[in-house]
C-alpha positions as CSV (number, residue, x, y, z in Angstrom):
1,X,1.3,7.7,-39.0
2,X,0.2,6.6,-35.6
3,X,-1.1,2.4,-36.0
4,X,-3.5,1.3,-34.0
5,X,-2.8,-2.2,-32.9
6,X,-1.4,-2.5,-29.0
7,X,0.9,-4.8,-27.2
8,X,2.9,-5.6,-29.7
9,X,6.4,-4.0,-28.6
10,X,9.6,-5.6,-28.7
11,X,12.2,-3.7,-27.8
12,X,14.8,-6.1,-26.2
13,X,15.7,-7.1,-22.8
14,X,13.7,-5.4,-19.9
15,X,11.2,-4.0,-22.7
16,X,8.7,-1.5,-22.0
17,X,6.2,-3.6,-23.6
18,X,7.2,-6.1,-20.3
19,X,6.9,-3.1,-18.1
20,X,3.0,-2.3,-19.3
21,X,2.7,-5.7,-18.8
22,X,3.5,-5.5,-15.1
23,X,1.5,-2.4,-14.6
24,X,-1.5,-3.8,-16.0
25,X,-1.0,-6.6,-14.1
26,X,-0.6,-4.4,-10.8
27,X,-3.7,-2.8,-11.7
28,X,-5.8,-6.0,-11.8
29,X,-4.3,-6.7,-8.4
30,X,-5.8,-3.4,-6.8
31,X,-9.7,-4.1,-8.7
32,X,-9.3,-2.1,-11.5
33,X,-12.0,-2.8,-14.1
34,X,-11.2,-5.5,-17.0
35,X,-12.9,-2.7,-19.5
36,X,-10.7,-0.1,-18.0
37,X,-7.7,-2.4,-18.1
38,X,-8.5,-3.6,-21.6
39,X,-8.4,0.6,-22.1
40,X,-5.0,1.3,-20.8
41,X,-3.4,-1.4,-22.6
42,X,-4.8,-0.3,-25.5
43,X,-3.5,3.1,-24.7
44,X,-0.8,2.6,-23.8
45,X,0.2,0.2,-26.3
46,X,-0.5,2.9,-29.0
47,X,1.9,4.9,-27.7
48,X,4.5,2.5,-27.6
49,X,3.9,1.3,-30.9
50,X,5.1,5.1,-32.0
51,X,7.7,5.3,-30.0
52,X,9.0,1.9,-32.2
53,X,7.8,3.7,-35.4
54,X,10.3,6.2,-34.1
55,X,13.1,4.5,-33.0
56,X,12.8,5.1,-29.3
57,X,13.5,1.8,-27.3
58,X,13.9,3.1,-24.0
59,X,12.5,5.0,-21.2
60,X,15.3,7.4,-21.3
61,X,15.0,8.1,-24.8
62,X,11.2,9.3,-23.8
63,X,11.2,13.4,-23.1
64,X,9.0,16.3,-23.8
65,X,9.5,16.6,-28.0
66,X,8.6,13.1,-28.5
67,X,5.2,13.3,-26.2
68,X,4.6,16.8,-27.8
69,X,4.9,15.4,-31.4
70,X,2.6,12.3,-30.2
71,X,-0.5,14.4,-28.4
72,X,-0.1,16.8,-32.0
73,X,-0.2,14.0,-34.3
74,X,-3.5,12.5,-32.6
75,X,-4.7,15.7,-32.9
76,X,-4.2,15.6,-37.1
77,X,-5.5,11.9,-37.2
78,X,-8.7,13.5,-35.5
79,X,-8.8,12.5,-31.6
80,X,-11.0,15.0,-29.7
81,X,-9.5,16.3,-27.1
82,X,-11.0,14.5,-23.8
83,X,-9.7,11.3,-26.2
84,X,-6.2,13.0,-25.7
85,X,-6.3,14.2,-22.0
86,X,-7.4,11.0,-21.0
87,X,-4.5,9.4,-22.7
88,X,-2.1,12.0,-21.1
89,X,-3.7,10.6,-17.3
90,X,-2.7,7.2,-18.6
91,X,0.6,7.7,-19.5
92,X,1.0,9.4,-16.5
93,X,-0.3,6.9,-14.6
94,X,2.3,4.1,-16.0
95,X,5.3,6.7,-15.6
96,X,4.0,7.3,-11.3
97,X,3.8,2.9,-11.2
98,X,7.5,2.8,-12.9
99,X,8.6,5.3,-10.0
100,X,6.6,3.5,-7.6
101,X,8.4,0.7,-8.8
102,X,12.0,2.3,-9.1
103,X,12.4,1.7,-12.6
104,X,13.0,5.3,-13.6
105,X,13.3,8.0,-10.9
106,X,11.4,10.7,-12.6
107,X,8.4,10.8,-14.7
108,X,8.9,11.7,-18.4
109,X,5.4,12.0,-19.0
110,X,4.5,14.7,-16.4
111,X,6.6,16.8,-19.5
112,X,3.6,17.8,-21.0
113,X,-0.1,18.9,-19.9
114,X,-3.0,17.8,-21.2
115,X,-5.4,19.5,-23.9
116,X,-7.8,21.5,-21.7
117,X,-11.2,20.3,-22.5
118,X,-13.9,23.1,-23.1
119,X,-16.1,22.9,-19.8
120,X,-19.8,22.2,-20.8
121,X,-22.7,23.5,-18.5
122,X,-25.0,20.6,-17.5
123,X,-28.5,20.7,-19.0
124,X,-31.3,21.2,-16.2
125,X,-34.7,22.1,-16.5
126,X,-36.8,24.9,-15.7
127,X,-39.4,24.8,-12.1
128,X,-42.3,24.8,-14.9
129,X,-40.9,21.5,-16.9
130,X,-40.4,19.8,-13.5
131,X,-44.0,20.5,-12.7
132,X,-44.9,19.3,-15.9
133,X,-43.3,16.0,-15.4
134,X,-44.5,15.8,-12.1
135,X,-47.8,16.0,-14.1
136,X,-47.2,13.1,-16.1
137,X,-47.6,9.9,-13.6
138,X,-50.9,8.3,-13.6
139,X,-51.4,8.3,-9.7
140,X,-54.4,6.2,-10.0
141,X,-52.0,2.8,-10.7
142,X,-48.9,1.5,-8.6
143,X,-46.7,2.2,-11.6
144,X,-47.9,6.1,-11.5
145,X,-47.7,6.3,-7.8
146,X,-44.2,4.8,-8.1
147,X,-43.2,7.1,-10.8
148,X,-44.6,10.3,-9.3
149,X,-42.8,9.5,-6.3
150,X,-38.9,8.7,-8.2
151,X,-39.0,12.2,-9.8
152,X,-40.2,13.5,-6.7
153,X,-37.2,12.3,-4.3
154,X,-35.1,12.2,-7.3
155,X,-35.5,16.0,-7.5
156,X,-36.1,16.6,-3.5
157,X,-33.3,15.4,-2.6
158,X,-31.0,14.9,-5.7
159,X,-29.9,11.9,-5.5
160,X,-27.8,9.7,-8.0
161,X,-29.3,7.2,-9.8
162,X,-27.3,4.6,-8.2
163,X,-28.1,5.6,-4.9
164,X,-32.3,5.8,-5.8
165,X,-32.0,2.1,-6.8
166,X,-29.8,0.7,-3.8
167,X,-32.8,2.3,-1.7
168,X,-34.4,-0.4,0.7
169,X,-37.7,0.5,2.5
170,X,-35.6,0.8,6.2
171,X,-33.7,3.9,4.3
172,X,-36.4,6.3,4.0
173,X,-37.8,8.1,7.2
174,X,-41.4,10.1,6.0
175,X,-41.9,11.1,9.3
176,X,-38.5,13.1,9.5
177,X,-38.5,13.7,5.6
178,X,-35.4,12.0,4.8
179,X,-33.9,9.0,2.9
180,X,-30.2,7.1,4.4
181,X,-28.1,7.3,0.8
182,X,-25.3,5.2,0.5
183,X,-23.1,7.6,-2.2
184,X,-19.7,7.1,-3.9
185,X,-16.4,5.9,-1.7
186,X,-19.4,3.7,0.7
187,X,-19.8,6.9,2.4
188,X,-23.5,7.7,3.6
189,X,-25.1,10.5,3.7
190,X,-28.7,11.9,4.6
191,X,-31.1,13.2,1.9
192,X,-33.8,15.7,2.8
193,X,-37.0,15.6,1.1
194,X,-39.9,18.1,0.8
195,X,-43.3,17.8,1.7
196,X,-44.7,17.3,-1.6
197,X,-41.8,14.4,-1.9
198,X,-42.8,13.1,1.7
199,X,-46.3,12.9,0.3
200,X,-45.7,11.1,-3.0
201,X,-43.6,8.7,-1.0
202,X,-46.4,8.1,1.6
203,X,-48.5,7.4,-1.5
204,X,-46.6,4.6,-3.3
205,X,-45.7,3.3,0.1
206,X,-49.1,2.6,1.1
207,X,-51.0,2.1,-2.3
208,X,-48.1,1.4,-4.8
209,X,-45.4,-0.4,-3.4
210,X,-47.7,-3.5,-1.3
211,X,-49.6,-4.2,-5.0
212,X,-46.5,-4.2,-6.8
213,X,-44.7,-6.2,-3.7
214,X,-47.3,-9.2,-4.6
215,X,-46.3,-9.3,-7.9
216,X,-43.4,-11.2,-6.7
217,X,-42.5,-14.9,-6.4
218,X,-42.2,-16.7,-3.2
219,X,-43.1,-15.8,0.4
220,X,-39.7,-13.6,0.5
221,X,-41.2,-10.2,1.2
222,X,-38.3,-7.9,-0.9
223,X,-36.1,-5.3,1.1
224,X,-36.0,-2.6,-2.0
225,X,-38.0,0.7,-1.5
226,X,-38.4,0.7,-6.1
227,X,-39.9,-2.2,-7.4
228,X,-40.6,-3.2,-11.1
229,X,-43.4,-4.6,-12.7
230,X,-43.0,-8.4,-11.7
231,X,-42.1,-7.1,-7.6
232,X,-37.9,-7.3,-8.1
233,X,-35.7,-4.3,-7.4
234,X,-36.1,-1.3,-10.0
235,X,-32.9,-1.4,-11.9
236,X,-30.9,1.7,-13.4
237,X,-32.3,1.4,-16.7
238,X,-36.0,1.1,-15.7
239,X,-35.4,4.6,-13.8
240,X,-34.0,6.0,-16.6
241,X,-36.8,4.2,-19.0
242,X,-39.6,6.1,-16.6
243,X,-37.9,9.6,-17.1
244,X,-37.3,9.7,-20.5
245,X,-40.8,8.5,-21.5
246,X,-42.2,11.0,-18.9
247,X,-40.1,13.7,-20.3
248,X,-41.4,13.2,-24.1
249,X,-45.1,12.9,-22.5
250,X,-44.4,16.4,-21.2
251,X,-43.0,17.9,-24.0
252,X,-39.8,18.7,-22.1
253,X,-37.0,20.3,-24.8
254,X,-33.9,18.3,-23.8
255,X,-33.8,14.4,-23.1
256,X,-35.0,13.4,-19.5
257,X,-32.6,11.5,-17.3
258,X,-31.6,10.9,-13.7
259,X,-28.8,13.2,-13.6
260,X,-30.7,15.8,-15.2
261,X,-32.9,15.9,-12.4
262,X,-29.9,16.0,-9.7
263,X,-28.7,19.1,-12.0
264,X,-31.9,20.6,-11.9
265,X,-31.8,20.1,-8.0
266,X,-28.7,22.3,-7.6
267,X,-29.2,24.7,-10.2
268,X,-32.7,25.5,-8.5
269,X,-30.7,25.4,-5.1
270,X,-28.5,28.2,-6.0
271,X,-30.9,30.5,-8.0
272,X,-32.6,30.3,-4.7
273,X,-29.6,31.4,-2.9
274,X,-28.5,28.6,-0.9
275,X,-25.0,28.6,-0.3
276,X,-22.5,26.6,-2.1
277,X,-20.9,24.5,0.6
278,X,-24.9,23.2,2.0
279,X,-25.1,22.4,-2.0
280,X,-21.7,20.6,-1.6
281,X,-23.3,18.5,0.9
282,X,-26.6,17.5,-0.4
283,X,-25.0,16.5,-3.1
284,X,-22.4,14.3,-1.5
285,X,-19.5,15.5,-3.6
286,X,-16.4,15.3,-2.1
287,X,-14.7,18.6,-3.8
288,X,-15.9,21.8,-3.8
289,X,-14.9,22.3,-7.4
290,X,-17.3,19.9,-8.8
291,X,-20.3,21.6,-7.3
292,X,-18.9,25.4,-8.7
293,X,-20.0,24.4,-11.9
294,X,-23.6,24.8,-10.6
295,X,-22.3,28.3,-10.5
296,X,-21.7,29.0,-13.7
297,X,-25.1,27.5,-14.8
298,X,-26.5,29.9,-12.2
299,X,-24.6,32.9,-13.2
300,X,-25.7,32.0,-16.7
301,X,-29.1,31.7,-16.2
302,X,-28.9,35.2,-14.0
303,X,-27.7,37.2,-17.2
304,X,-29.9,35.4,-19.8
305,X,-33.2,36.9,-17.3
306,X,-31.3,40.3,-17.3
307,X,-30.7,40.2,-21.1
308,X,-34.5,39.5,-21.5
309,X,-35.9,41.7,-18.9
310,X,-34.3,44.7,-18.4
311,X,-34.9,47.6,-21.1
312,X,-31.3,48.3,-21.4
313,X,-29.6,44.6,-21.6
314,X,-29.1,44.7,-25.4
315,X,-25.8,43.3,-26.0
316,X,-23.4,45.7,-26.9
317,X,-22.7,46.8,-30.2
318,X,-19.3,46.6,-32.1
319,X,-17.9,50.6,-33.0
């Protein structure tokens, strides 16, 4: 049975337990994250507290039956398989740095693959919800005018959450219908906004954002396009706060969030027939593959419309 206690390896002179020592220690030198630090050693500790249970205390007693009888026993204790891939990249990880590092000369853990994890479609909603949260603002307050315009350039120009709050006022352009986004990597990129978005922005800029502006303290005028309540920058959370609540005032069928929006963007890009690469691009993904998903959701949605509407979609029937 697999134990779950890490870091606990002693296997001798020149351990491994030293050696996930000094890769953990390598990746705190090149800004890893202490949480996904604290994870890998974790990890990776697991793994070499089996490899004790079973009498392995070397990296050259490490091949492809002793990984394949790990992955298959944390698949009896109950690990779901993204728990499992994700290991796999780990280990894989700590074999490339003992390469890197001359320690072995081939990586025993590139043996194996990794689970493959059932692709889910992302959840988007339909033209008719987005209207209806559109709805759902009260455009007669700061807040509303605010609000009305997040979901607006949130869905006009699908952005990321992170890139809506880092927003400051000199990032969006009205008159040219576009907002300066600063996206994953530091790399910038330009998102295009409709009218109706241009028009909601326009709004909170000259109503919303001035009233809520003065609800600041000091003279310091702040630089952020969202503001909160007390005139600070919107964070994160209070964008995903003001979907959620919006999406339960209109009765919308799945959980509202940020990134539901950006799905609903591309989805509704695609149905339209855009083309995949101008998707890849609003999006500001770097690989194609992550915006063929969108695809799929497309494709789905294409045959679920067929299926309803055409008189002679029934599934077929088993003979």
């Amino acid at each position: 049975m697999i134990t779950f206690y890490a870091l606990r390896i002693t296997f001798g002179v020149s351990t491994m337990q030293e050696l996930l020592d000094r890769f953990l220690s390598y990746m705190e030198a090149h800004n890893s994250s202490p949480y996904t630090i604290k994870n890998y050693g974790n990890d990776i500790g697991q793994f070499l507290d089996y490899c004790r249970e079973q009498g392995v205390g070397a990296l050259a007693e490490i091949d492809r039956s002793l990984l394949r009888d790990y992955l298959a026993e944390l698949d009896a204790v109950g690990y779901v398989k993204a728990s499992i891939s994700r290991r796999v990249a780990e280990l894989r990880s700590f074999g490339n740095f003992l390469v890197q590092e001359k320690v072995i000369e081939r990586n025993p853990f590139r043996t194996v693959s990794a689970p493959r994890i059932p692709q889910r479609l992302p959840k988007y909603l339909t033209v008719a919800e987005v209207e209806a949260l559109l709805a759902v603002p009260d455009t007669t307050t700061p807040l509303g005018l605010r609000d009305r315009a997040i979901i607006e350039v949130l869905y006009g120009a699908g952005l990321r959450v992170s890139e809506l709050v880092g927003l400051d006022v000199g990032d969006a352009d009205p008159r040219q219908g576009q907002v300066r986004v600063m996206g994953k990597g530091g790399k910038e990129r330009i998102g295009l906004l409709g009218r109706p978005a241009v028009r909601a922005l326009r709004a909170y800029l000259e109503a919303g954002r001035p009233v809520l502006a003065a609800q600041g303290k000091g003279s310091t005028i702040p630089s952020a396009l969202w503001l909160n309540h007390r005139g600070g920058r919107l964070s994160v959370r209070g964008v995903s706060l003001v979907l959620s609540k919006a999406g339960e005032q209109a009765g919308i069928r799945i959980s509202v969030s940020p990134h539901i929006l950006r799905h609903s963007f591309a989805t509704h890009l695609l149905d339209g027939g855009a083309d995949l690469r101008v998707v890849q691009e609003l999006l500001g993904h770097a690989n194609l593959v992550t915006t063929q998903i969108y695809t799929h959701v497309s494709q789905s949605r294409a045959r679920e419309v067929y299926t309803h509407a055409h008189p002679r979609a029934e599934e077929p029937s088993e003979s």
